[in-house]
C-alpha positions in Angstrom: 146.5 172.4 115.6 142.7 173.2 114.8 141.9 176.2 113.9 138.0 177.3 115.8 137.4 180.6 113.3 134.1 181.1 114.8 135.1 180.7 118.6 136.0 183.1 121.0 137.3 182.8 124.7 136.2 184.7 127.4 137.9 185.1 130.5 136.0 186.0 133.9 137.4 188.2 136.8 136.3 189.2 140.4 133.3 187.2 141.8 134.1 184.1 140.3 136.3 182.7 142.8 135.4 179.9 145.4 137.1 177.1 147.8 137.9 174.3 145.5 138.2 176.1 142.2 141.1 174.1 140.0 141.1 171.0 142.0 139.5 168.7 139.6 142.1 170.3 136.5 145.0 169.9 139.0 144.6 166.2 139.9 144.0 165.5 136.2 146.6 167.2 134.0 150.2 167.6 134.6 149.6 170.8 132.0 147.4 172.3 135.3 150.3 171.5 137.7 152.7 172.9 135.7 150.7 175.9 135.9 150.3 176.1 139.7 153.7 175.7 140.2 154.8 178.6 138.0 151.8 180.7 139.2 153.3 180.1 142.9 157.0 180.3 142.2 156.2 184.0 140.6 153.7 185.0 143.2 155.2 183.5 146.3 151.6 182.7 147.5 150.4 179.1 148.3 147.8 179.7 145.6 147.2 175.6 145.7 146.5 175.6 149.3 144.5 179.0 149.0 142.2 177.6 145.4 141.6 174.0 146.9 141.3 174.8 150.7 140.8 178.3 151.7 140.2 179.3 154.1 137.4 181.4 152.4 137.9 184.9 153.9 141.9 184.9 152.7 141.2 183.2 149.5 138.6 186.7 148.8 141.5 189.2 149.7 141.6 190.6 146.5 145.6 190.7 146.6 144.6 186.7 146.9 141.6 186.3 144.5 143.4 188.3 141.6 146.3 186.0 141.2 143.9 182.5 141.9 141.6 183.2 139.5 144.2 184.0 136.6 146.0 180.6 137.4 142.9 178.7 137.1 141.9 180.5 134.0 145.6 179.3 132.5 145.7 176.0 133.6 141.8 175.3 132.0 143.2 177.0 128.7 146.6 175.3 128.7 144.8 171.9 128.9 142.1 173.1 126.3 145.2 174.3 123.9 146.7 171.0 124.3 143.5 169.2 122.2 143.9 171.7 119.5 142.0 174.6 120.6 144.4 176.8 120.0 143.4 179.7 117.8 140.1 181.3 118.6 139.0 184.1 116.3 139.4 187.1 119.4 139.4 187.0 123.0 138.2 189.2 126.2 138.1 189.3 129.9 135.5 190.6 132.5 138.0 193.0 135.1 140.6 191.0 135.9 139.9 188.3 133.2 141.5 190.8 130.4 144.8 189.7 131.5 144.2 186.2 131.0 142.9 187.5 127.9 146.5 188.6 127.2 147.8 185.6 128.5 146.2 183.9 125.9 147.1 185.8 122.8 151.0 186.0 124.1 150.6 189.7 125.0 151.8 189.0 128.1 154.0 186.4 129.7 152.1 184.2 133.0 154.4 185.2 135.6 154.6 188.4 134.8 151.0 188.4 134.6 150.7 186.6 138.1 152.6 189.4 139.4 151.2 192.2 138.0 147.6 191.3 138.8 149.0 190.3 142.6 150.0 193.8 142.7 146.9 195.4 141.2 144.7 193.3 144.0 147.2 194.8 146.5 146.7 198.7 144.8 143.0 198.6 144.8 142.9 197.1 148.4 144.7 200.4 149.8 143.3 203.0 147.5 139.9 203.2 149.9 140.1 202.2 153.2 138.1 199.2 154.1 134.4 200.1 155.2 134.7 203.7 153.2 133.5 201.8 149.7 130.7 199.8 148.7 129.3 198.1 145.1 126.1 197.6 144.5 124.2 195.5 141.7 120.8 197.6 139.9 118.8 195.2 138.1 116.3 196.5 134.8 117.2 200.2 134.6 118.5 201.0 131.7 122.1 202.8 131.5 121.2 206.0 130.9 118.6 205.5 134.0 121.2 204.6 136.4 124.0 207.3 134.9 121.2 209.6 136.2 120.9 208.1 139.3 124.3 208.5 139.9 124.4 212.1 139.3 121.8 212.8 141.6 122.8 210.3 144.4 126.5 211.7 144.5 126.0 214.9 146.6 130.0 216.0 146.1 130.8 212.3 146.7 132.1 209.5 144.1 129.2 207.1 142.6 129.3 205.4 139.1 128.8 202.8 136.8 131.4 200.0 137.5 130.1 197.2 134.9 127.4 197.4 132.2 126.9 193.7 132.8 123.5 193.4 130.1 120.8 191.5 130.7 119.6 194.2 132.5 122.5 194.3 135.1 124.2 197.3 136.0 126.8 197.0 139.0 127.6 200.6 140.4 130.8 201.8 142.7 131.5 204.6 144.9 132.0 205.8 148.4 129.4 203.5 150.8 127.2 207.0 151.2 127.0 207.5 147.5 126.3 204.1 146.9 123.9 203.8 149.1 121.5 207.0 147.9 121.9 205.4 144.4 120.5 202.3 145.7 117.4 204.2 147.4 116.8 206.0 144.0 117.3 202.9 142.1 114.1 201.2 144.0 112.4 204.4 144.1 112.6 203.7 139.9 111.2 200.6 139.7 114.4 198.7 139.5 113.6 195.2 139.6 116.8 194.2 141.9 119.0 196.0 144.2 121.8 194.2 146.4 125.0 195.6 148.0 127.9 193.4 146.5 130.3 191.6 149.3 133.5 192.9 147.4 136.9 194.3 149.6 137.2 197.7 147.6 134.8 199.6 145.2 136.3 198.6 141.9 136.2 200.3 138.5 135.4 203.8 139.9 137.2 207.1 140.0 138.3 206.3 143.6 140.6 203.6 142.2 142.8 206.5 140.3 145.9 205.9 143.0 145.0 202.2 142.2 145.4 203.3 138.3 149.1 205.0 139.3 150.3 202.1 140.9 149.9 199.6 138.1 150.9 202.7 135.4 154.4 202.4 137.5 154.5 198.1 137.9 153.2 197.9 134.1 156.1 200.0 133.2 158.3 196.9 134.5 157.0 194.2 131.9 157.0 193.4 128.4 153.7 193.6 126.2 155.0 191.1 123.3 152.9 191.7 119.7 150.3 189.6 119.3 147.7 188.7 116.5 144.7 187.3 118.0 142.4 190.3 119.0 141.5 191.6 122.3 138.4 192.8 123.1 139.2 195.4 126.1 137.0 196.7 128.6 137.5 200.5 127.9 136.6 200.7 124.9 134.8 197.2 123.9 136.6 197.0 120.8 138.9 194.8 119.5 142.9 195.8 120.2 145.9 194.4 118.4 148.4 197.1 119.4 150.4 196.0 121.6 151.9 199.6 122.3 148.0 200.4 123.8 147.9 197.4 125.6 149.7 198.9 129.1 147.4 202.5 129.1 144.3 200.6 128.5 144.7 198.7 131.6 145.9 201.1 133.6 142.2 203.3 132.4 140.4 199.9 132.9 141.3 200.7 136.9 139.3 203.9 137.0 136.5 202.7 133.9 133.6 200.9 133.4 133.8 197.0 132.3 131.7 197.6 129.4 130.9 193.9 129.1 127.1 194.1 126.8 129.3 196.0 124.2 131.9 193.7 124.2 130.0 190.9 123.7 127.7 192.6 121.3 130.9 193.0 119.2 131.5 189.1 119.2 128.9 188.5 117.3 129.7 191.4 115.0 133.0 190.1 114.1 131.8 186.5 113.0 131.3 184.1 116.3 129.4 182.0 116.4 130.4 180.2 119.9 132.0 181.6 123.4 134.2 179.2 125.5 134.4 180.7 129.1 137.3 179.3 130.6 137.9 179.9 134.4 136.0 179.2 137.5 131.9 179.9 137.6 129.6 180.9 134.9 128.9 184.0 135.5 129.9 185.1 132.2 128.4 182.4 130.3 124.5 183.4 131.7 124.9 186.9 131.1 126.4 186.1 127.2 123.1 183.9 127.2 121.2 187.2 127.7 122.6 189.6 125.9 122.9 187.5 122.5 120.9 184.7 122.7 122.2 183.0 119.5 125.7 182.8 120.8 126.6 178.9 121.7 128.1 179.7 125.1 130.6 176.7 126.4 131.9 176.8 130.2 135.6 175.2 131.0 136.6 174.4 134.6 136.5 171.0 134.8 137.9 167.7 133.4 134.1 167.1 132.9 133.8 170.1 130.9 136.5 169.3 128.9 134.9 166.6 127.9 131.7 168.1 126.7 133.4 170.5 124.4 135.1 168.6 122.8 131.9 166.3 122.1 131.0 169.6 119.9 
């Protein structure tokens, strides 16, 4: 088993889903099948049917999306453990993609992890009601611009960073009011960018704090095993081996910022050299492009893919 000392893995989360997403890995490797089959047996979902032929609008019910994208994520790393690549140097996850992150490192067992994130989906669907939310994407303000913004846009009402993206990307969540008056101040600044995000709940905000109880109580049901890889967590963008942290700082991820620039930025300060995103898009690989430009960023979704990686 080859040991990649200056590789990391990175795991994406919300937004990277699509119709199709694991086909190609599932007709190719029995290691993908196997995968899908435990990811369905623990979820009770027809994730196959749902990843390789929608229909689109259930497929992006979060409940849905949460436990798709972590199975695709697993079966791409299963079948990139079986060539060798079994020991990157640390790990992290956009949202979501920490627990395939802990996946990884043996933190946390699949179909417990299926389950769990199943349940968080279902949690942060019912903490706002649908319409009452909104998240919105700022493009070159800085962060302490659009921390300002916030404040001033929020009038009694919730609005806040959700991910410090880099690149220039700031995505911001809150009640659809809120949002909206941060998004008028944000042009009014001479932001390059600003879009409304089509996402079912307003993520990573304050409002998700009934989301954050749920998972506290569901979290308490599974075991967080020791683990010696690092993980690189959203709360706090530094690198975690304590497994005894491992349930509170996902339950605070809930209601925090995804600092991803920082977490990234600490990559490269702990020896990489090369990132392997392994899931479906690429959204993580541009924005890794961005914010450190000598990183060799690697993209694993496909039998083609594969293939090109291990060329390197």
């Amino acid at each position: 088993m080859k040991e990649k000392v200056n590789v990391a893995f990175v795991f994406p989360g919300q937004g990277s889903q699509y119709v199709g997403m694991g086909r190609a890995l599932y007709d190719r490797f029995d290691l993908a099948k196997q995968v899908f089959m435990e990811a369905e047996e623990a979820s009770g979902l027809p994730l196959r049917e749902l990843c390789f032929s929608g229909p689109e609008a259930e497929l992006k019910r979060t409940e849905h999306t949460q436990p798709a994208i972590l199975t695709v994520s697993i079966a791409a790393l299963r079948v990139l453990e079986a060539e060798g690549w079994a020991q990157p140097l640390c790990v992290a996850g956009h949202s979501l993609g920490e627990y395939s992150a802990l996946v990884s490192v043996g933190a946390l067992a699949f179909a417990d992890a299926v389950r769990i994130v199943r349940e968080r989906g279902r949690l942060m669907q019912e903490a706002v009601p649908e319409g009452e939310g909104l998240m919105a994407v700022i493009l070159g303000l800085n962060a302490a611009d659009v921390q300002e913004l916030c404040g001033q846009a929020s009038e009694g009402e919730i609005v806040a960073p959700a991910n410090f993206n880099g690149g220039g990307q700031i995505v911001i969540s809150g009640t659809r009011s809120a949002v909206l008056r941060a998004m008028a101040l944000a042009r009014e600044r001479g932001a390059k960018r600003v879009l409304d995000l089509p996402v079912s709940a307003p993520f990573h905000c304050p409002l998700m704090r009934p989301a954050a109880d749920g998972l506290r109580v569901a979290l308490a049901l599974v075991e967080i095993r020791p683990f010696s890889v690092g993980v690189i967590t959203n709360v706090e963008a530094a690198l975690n081996r304590d497994n005894t942290r491992v349930k509170s700082l996902l339950v605070e991820q809930a209601v925090s910022p995804v600092r991803w620039e920082e977490s990234v930025k600490r990559l490269e300060l702990l020896g990489c050299a090369r990132v392997v995103e392994i899931g479906p898009g690429k959204a993580l690989s541009g924005l890794i492009k961005r914010i450190a430009s000598n990183l060799e960023a690697l993209h694993l979704e496909s039998p083609d893919d594969l293939e090109q990686i291990l060329k390197n």
